[in-house]
Biotite code that builds the C-alpha atoms (Angstrom):
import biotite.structure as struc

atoms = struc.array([
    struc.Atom([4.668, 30.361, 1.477], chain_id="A", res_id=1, res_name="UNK", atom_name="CA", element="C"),
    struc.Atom([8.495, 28.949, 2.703], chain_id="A", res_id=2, res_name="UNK", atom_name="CA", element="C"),
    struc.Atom([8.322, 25.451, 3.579], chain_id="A", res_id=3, res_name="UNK", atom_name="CA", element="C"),
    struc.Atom([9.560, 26.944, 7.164], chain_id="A", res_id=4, res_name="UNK", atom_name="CA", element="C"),
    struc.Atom([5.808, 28.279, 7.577], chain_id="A", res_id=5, res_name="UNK", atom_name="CA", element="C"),
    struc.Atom([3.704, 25.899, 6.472], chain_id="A", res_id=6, res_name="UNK", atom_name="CA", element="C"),
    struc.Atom([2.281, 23.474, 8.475], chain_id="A", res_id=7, res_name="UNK", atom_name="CA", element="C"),
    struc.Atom([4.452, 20.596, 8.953], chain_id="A", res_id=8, res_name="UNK", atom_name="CA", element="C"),
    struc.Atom([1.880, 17.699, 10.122], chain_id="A", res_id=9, res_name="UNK", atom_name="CA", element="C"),
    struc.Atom([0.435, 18.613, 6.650], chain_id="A", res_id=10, res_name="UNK", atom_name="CA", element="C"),
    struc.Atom([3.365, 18.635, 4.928], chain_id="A", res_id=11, res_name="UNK", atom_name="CA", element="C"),
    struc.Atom([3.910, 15.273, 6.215], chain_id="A", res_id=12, res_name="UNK", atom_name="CA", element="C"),
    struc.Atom([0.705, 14.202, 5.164], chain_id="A", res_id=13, res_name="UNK", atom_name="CA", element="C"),
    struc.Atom([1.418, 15.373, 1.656], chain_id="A", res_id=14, res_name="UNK", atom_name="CA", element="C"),
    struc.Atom([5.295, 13.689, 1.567], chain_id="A", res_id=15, res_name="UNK", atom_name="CA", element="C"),
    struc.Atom([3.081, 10.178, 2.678], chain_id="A", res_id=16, res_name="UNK", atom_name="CA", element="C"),
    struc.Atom([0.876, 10.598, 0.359], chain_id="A", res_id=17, res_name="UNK", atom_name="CA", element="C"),
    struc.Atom([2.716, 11.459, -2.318], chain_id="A", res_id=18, res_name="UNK", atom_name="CA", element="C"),
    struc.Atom([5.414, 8.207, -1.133], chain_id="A", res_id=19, res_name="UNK", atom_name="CA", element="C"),
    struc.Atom([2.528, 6.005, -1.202], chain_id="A", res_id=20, res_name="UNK", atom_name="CA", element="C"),
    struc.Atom([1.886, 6.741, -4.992], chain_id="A", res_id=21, res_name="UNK", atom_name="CA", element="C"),
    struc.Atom([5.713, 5.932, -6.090], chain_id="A", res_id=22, res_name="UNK", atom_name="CA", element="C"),
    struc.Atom([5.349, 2.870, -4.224], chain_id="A", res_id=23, res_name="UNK", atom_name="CA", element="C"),
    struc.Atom([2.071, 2.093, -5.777], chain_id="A", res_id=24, res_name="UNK", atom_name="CA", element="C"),
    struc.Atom([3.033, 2.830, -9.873], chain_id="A", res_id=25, res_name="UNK", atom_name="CA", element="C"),
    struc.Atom([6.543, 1.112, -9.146], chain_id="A", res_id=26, res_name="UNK", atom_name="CA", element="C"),
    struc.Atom([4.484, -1.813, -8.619], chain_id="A", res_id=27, res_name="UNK", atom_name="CA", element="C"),
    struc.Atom([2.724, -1.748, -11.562], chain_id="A", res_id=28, res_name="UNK", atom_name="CA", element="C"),
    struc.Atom([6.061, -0.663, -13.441], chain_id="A", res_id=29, res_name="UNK", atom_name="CA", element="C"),
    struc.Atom([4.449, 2.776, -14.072], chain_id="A", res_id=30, res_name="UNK", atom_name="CA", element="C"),
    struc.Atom([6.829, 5.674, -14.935], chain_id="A", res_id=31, res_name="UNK", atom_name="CA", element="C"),
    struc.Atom([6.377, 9.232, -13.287], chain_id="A", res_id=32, res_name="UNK", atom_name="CA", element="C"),
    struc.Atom([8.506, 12.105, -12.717], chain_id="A", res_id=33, res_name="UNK", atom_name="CA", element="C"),
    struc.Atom([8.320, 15.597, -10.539], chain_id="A", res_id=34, res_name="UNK", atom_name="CA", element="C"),
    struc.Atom([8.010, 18.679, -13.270], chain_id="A", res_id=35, res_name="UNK", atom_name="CA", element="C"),
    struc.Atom([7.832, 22.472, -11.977], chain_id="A", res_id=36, res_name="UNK", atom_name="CA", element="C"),
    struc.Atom([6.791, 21.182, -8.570], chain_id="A", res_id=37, res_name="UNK", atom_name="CA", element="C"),
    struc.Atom([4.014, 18.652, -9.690], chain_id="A", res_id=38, res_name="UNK", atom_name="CA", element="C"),
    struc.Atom([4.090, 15.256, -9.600], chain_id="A", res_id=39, res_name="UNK", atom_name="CA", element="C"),
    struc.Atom([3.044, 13.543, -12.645], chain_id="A", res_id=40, res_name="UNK", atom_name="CA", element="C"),
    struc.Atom([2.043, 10.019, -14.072], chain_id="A", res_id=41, res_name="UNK", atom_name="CA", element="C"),
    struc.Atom([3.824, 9.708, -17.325], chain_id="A", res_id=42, res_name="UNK", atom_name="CA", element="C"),
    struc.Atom([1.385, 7.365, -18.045], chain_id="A", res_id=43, res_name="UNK", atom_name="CA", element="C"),
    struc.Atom([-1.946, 5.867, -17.282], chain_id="A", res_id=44, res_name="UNK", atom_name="CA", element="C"),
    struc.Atom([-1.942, 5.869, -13.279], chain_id="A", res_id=45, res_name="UNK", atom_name="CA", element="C"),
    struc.Atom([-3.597, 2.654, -11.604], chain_id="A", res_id=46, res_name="UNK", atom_name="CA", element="C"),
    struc.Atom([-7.004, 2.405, -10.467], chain_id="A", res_id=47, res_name="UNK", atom_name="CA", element="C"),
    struc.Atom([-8.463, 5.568, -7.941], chain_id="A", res_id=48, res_name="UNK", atom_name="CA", element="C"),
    struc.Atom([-4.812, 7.681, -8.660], chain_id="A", res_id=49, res_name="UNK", atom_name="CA", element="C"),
    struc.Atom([-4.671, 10.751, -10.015], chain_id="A", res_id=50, res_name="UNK", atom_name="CA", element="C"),
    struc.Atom([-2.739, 11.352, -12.428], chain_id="A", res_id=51, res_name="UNK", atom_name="CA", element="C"),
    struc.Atom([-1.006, 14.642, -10.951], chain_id="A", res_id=52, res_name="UNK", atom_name="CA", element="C"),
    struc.Atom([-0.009, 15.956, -7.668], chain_id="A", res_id=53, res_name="UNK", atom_name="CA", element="C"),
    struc.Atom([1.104, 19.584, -6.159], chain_id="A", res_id=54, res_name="UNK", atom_name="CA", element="C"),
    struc.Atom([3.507, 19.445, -4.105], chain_id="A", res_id=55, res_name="UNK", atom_name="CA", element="C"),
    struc.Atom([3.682, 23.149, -2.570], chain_id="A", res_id=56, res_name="UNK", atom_name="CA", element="C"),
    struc.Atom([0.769, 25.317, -2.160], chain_id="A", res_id=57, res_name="UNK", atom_name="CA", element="C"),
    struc.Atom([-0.036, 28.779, -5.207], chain_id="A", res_id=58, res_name="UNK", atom_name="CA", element="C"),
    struc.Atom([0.963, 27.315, -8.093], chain_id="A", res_id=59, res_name="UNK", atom_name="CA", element="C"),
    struc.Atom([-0.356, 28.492, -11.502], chain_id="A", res_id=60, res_name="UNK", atom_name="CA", element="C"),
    struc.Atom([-3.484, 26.676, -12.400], chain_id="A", res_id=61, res_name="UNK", atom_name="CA", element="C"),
    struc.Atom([-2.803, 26.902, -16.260], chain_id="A", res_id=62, res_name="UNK", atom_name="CA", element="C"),
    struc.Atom([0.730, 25.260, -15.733], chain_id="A", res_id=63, res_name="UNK", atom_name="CA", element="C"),
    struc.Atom([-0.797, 22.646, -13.755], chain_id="A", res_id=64, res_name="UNK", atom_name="CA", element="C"),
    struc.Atom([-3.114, 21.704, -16.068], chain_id="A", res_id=65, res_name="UNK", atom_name="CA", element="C"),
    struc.Atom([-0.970, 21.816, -18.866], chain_id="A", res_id=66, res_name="UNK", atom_name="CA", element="C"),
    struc.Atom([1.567, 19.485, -16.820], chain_id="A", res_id=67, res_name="UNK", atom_name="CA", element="C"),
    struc.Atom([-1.256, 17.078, -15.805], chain_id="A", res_id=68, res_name="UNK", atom_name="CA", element="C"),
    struc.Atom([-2.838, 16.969, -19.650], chain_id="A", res_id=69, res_name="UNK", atom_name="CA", element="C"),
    struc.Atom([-3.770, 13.513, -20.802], chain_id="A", res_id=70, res_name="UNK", atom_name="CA", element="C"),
    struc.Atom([-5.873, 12.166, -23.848], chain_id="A", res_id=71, res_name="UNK", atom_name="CA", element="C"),
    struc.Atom([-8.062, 10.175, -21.165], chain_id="A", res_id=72, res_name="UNK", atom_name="CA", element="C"),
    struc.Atom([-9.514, 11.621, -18.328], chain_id="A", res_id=73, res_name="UNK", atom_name="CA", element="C"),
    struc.Atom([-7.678, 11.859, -15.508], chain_id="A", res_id=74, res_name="UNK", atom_name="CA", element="C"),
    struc.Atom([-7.453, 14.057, -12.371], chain_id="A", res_id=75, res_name="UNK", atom_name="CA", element="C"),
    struc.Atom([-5.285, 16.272, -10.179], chain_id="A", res_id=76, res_name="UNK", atom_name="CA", element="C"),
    struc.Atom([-4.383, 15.862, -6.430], chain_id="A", res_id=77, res_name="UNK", atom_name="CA", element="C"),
    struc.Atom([-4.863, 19.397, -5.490], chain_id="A", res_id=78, res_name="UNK", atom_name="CA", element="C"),
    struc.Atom([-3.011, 19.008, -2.177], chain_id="A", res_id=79, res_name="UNK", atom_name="CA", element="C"),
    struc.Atom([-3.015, 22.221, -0.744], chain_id="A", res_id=80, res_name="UNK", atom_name="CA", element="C"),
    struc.Atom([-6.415, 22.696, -2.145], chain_id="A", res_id=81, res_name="UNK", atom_name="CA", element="C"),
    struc.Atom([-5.672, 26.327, -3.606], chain_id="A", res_id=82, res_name="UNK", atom_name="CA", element="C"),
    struc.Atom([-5.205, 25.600, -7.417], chain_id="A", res_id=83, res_name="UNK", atom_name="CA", element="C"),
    struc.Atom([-8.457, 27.034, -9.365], chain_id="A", res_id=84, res_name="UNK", atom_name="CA", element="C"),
    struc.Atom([-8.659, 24.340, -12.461], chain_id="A", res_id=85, res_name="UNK", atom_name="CA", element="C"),
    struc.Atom([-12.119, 24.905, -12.891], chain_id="A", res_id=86, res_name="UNK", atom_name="CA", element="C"),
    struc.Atom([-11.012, 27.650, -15.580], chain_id="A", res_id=87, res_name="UNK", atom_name="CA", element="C"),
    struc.Atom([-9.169, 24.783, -17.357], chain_id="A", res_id=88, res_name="UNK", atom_name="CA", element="C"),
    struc.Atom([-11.769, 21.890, -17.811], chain_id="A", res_id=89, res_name="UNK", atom_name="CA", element="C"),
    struc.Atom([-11.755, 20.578, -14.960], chain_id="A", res_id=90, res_name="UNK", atom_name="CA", element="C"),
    struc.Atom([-14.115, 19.901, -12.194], chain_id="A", res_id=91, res_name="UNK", atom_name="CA", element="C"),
    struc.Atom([-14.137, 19.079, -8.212], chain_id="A", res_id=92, res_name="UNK", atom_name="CA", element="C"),
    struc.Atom([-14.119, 15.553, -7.609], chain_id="A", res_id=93, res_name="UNK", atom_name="CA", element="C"),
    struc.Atom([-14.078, 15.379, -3.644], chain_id="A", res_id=94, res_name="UNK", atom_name="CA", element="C"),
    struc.Atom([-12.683, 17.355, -0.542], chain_id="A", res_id=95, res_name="UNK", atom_name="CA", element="C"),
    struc.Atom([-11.300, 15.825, 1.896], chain_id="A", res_id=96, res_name="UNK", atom_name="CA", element="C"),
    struc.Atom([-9.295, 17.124, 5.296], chain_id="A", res_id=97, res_name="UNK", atom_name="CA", element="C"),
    struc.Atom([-5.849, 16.502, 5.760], chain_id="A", res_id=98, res_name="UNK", atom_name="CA", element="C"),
    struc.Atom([-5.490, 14.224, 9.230], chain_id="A", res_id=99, res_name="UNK", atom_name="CA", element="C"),
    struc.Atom([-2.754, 13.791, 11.978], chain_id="A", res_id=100, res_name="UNK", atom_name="CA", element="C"),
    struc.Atom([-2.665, 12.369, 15.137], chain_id="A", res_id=101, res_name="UNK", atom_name="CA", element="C"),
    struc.Atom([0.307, 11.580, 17.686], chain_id="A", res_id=102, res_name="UNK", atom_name="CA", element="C"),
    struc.Atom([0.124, 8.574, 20.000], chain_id="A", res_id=103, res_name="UNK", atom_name="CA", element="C"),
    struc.Atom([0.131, 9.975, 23.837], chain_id="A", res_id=104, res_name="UNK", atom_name="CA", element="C"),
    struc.Atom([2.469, 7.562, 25.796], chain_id="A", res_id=105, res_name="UNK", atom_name="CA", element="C"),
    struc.Atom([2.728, 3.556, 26.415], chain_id="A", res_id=106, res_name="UNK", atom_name="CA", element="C"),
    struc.Atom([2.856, 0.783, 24.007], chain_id="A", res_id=107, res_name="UNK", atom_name="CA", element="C"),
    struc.Atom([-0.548, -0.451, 22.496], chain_id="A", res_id=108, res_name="UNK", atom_name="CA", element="C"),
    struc.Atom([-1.428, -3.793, 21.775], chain_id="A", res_id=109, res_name="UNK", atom_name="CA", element="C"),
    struc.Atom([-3.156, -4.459, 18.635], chain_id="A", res_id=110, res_name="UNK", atom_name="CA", element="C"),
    struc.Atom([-6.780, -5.396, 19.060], chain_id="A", res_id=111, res_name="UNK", atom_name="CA", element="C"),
    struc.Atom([-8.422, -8.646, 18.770], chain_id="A", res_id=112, res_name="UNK", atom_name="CA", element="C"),
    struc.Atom([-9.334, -9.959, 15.397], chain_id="A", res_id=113, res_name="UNK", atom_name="CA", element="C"),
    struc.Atom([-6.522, -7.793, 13.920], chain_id="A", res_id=114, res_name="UNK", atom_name="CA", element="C"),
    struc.Atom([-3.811, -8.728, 11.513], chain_id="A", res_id=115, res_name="UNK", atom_name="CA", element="C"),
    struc.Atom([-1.567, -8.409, 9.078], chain_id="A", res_id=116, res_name="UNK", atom_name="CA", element="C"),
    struc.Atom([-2.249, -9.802, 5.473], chain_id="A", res_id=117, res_name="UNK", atom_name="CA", element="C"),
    struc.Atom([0.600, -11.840, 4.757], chain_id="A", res_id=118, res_name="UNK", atom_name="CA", element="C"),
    struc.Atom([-0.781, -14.241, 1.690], chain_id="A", res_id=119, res_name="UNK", atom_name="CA", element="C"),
    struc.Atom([-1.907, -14.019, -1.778], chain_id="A", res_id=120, res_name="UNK", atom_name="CA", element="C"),
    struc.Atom([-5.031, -15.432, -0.808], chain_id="A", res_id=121, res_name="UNK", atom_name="CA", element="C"),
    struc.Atom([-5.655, -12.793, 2.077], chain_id="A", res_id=122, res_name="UNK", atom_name="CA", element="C"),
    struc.Atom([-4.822, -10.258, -0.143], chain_id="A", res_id=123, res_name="UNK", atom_name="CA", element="C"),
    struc.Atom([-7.312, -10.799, -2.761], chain_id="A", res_id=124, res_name="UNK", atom_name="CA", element="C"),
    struc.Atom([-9.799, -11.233, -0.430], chain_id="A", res_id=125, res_name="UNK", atom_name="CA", element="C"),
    struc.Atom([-9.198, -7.838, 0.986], chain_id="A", res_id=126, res_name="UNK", atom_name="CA", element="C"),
    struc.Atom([-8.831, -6.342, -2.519], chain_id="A", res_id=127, res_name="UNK", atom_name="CA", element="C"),
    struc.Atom([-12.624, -8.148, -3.462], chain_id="A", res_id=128, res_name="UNK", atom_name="CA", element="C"),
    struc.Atom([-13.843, -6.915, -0.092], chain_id="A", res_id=129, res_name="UNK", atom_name="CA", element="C"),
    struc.Atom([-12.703, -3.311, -0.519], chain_id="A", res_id=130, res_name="UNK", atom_name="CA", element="C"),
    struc.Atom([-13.289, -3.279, -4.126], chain_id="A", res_id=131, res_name="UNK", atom_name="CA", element="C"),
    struc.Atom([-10.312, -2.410, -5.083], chain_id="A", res_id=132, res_name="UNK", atom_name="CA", element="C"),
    struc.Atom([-9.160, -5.660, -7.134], chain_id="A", res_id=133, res_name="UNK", atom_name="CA", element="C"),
    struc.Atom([-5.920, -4.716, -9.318], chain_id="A", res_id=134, res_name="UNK", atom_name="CA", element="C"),
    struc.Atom([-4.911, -2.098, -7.348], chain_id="A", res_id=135, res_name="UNK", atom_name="CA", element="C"),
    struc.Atom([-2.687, -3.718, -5.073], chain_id="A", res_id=136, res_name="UNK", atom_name="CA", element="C"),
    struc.Atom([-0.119, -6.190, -6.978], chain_id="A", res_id=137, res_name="UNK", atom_name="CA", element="C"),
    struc.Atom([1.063, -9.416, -4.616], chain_id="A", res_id=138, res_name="UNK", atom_name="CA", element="C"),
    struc.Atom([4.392, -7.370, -4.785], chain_id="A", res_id=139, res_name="UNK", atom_name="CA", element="C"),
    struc.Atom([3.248, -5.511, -1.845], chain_id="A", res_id=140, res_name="UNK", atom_name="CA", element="C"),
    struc.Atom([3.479, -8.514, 0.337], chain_id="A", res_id=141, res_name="UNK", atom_name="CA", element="C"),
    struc.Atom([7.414, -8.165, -0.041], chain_id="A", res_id=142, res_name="UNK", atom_name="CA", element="C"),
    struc.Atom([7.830, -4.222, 0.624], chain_id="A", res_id=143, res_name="UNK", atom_name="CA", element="C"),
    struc.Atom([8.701, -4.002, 4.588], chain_id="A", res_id=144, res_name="UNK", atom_name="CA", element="C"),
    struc.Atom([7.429, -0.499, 4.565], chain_id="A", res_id=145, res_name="UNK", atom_name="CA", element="C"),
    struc.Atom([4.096, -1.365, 3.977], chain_id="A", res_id=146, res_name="UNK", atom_name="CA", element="C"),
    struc.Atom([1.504, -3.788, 6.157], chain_id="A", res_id=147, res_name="UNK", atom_name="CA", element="C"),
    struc.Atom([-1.508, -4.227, 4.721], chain_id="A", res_id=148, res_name="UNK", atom_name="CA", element="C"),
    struc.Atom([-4.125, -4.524, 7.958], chain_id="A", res_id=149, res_name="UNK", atom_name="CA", element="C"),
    struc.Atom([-7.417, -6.798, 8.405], chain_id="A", res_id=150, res_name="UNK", atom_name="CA", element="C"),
    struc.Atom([-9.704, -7.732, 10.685], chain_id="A", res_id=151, res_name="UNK", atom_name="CA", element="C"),
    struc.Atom([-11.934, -10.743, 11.044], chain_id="A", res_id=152, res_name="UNK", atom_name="CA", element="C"),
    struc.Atom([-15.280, -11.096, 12.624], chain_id="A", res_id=153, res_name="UNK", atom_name="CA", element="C"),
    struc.Atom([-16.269, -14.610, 13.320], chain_id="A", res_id=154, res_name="UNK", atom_name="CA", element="C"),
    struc.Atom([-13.363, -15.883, 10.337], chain_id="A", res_id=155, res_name="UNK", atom_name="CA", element="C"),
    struc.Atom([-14.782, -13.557, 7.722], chain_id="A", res_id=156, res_name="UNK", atom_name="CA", element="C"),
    struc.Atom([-12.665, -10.687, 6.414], chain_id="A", res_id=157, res_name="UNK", atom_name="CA", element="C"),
    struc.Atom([-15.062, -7.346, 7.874], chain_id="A", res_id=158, res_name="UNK", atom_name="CA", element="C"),
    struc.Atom([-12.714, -4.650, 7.434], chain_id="A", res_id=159, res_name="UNK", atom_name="CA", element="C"),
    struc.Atom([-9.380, -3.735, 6.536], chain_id="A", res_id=160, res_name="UNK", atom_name="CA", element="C"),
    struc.Atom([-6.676, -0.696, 6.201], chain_id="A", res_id=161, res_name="UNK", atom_name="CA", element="C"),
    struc.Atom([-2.827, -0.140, 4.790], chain_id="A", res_id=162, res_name="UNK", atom_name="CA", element="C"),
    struc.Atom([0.029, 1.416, 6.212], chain_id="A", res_id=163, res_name="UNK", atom_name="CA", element="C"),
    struc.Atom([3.071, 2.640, 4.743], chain_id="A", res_id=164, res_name="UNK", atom_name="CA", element="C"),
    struc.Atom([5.996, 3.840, 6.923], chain_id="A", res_id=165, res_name="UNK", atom_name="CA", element="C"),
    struc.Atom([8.077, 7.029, 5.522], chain_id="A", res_id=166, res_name="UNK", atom_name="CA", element="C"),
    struc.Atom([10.760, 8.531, 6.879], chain_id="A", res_id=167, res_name="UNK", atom_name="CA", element="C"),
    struc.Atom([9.302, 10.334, 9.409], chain_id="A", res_id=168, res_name="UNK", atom_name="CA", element="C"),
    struc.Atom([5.882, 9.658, 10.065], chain_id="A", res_id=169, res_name="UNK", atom_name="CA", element="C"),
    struc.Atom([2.813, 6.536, 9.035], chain_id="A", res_id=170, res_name="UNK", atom_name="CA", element="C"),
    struc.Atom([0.277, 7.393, 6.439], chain_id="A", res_id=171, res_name="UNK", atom_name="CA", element="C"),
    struc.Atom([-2.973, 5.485, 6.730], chain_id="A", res_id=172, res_name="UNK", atom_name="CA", element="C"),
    struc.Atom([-5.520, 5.175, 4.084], chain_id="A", res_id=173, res_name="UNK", atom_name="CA", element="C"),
    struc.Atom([-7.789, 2.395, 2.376], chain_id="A", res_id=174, res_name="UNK", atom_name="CA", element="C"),
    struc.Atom([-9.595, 2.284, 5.862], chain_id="A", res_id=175, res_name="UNK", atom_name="CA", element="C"),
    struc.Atom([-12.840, 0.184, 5.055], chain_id="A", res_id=176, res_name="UNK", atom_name="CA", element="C"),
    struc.Atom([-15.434, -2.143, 6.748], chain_id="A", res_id=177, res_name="UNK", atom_name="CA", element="C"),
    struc.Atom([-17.953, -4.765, 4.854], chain_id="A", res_id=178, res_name="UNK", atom_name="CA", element="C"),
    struc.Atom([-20.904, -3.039, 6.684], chain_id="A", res_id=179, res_name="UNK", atom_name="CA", element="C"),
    struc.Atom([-22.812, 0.105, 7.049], chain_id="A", res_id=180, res_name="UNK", atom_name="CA", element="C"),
    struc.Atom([-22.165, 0.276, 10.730], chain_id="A", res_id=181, res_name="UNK", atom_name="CA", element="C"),
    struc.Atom([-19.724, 2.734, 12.015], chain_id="A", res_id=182, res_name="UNK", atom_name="CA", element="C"),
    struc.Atom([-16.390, 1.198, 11.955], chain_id="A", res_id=183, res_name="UNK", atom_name="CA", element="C"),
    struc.Atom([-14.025, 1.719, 15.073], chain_id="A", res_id=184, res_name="UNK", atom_name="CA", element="C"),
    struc.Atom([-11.263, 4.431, 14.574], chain_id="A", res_id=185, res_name="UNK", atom_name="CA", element="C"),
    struc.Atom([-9.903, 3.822, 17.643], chain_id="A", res_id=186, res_name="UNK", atom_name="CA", element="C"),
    struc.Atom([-9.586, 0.210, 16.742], chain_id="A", res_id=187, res_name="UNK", atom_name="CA", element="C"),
    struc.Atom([-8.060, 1.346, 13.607], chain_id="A", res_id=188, res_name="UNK", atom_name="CA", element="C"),
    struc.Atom([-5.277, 3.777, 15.333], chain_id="A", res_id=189, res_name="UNK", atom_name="CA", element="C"),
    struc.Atom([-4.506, 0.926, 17.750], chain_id="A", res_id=190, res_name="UNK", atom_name="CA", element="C"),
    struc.Atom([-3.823, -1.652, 15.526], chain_id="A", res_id=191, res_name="UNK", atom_name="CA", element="C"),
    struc.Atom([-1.582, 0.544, 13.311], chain_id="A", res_id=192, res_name="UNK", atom_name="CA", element="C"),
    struc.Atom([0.344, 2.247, 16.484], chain_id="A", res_id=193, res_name="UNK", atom_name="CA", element="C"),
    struc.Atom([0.488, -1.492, 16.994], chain_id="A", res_id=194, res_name="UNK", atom_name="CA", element="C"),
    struc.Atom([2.923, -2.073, 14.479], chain_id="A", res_id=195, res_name="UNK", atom_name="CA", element="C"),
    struc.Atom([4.579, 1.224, 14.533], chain_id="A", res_id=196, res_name="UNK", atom_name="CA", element="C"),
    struc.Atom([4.265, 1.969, 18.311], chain_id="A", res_id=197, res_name="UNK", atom_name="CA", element="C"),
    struc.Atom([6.209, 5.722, 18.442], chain_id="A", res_id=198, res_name="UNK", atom_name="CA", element="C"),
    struc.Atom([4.932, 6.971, 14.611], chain_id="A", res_id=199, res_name="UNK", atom_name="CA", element="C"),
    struc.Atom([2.911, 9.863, 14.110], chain_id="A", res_id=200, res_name="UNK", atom_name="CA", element="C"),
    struc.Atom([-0.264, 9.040, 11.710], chain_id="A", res_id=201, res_name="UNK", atom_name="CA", element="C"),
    struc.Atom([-1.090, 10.994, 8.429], chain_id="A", res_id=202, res_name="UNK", atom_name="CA", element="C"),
    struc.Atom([-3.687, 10.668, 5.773], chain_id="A", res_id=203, res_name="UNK", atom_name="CA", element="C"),
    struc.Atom([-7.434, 12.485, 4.576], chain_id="A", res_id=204, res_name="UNK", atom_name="CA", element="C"),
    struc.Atom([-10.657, 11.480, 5.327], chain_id="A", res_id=205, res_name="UNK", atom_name="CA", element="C"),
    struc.Atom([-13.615, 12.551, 4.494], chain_id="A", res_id=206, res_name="UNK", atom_name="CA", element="C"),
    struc.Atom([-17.805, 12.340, 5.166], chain_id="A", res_id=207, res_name="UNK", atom_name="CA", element="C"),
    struc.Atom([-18.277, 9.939, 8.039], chain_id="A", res_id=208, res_name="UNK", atom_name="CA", element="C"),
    struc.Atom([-15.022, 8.213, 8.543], chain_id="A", res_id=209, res_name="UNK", atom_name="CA", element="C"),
    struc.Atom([-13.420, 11.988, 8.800], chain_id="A", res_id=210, res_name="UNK", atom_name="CA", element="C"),
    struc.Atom([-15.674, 12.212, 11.677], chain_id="A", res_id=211, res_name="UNK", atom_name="CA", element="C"),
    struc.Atom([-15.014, 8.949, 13.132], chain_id="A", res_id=212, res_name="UNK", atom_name="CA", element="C"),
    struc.Atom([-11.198, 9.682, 12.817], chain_id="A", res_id=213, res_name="UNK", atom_name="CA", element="C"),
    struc.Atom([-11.545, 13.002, 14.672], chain_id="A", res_id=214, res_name="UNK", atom_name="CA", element="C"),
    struc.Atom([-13.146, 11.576, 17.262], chain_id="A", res_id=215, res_name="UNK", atom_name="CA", element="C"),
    struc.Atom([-10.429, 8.914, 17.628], chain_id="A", res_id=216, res_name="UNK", atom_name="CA", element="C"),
    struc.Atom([-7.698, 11.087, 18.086], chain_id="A", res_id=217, res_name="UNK", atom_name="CA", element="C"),
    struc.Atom([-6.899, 12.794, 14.983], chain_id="A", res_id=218, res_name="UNK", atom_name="CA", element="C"),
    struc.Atom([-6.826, 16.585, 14.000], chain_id="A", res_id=219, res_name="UNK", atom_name="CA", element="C"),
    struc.Atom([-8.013, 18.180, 10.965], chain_id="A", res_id=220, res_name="UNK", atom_name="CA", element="C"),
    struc.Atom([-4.818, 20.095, 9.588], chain_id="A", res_id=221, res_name="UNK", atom_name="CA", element="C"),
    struc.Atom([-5.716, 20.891, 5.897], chain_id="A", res_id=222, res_name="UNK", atom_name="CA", element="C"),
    struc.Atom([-7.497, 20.575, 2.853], chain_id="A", res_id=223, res_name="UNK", atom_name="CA", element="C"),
    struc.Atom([-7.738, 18.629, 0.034], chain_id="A", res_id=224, res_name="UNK", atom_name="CA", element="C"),
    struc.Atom([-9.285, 18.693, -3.502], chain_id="A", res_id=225, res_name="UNK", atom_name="CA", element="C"),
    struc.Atom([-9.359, 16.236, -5.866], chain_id="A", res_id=226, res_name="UNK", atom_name="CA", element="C"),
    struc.Atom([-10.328, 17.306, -9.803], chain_id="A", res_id=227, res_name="UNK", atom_name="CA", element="C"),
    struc.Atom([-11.340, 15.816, -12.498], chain_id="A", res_id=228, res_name="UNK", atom_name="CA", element="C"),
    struc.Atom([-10.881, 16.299, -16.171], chain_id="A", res_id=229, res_name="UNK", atom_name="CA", element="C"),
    struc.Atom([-14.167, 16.468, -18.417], chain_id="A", res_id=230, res_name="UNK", atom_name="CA", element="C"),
    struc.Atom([-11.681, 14.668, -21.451], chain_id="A", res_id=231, res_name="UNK", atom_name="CA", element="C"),
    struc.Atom([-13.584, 12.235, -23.144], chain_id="A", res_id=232, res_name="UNK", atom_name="CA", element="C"),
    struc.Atom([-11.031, 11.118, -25.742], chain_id="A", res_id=233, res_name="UNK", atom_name="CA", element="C"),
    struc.Atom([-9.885, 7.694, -25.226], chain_id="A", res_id=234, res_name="UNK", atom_name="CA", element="C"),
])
């Protein structure tokens, strides 16, 4: 399909997305490169990154998987969710929806017990709390495209998010909370629009919090697969 017809709110999810993970592996000094309209890790990726990534929709499964091979097992950001690698050893990890929402009028302020992480300390904290400890190097303290949000309930760290500015839009992901309980999406959309007050938001979300961020404001605009390999050499 042209770029011309495709949707562009998930086109500009993908573009975040994708942006997020070349922030992400030049932090950890990780090497990738774009081959016959894949993005690929050229090595190891971080923690929860696949190690491949379309980036337009009907491309050949078997060059796909022979792009995104790797001795370990790994897995492929299907994007447009249309790639069948189930013929090439792989299988579906999770599907998520492609998300987008655009901020109707007036500035918002950001809601109380939200902030930005701005310290080592904070940072870890949110990285134990999320469970996603060596993900995020303190290097992403220093990159102004990228705020890394919390919030605090009675001085203890209950949930958290990150946003990345692009070119033309805000991806969100990582959003999390400590407990079981439903966390606020409108909360969540307020304290990013916060920071980036005219931005349209991208990202996926899936189970519960896709429902939660459809009710907040944001509209469904695509799917996307995640597979994984079934290597077991190490």
């Amino acid at each position: 399909m042209p770029a011309s017809g495709r949707d562009q709110r998930l086109v500009a999810g993908i573009a975040a997305s994708r942006r997020w993970y070349e922030m992400t592996f030049a932090l950890h000094g990780k090497a990738f490169a774009q081959r016959d309209d894949i993005w690929v890790s050229l090595v190891e990726p971080p923690p929860f990154h696949s190690s491949a990534m379309t980036l337009r929709p009907s491309l050949d499964p078997g060059v796909v998987a022979a792009v995104a091979a790797r001795p370990h097992d790994h897995s492929v950001s299907d994007t447009f969710a249309d790639v069948a690698l189930d013929q090439h050893g792989y299988q579906v990890f999770f599907e998520a929806t492609w998300v987008h929402a655009s901020k109707r009028g007036g500035r918002i302020t950001r809601p109380p017990g939200w902030t930005v992480v701005d310290s080592v300390a904070a940072l870890d904290a949110w990285s134990i709390a999320h469970d996603y400890v060596g993900v995020l190097p303190a290097g992403v303290l220093a990159l102004p495209e990228v705020d890394i949000l919390a919030r605090y309930d009675d001085g203890q760290m209950s949930a958290g998010a990150v946003v990345h500015a692009t070119d033309s839009t805000v991806g969100l992901s990582n959003v999390w909370a400590l407990t079981d309980d439903e966390l606020d999406w409108a909360e969540v959309l307020a304290a990013t629009w916060s920071l980036h007050p005219d931005a349209d938001l991208v990202g996926y979300e899936r189970g519960r919090d896709l429902t939660s961020a459809l009710g907040a404001g944001f509209t469904g605009v695509g799917t996307h697969r995640v597979w994984a390999s079934s290597a077991t050499e190490r």
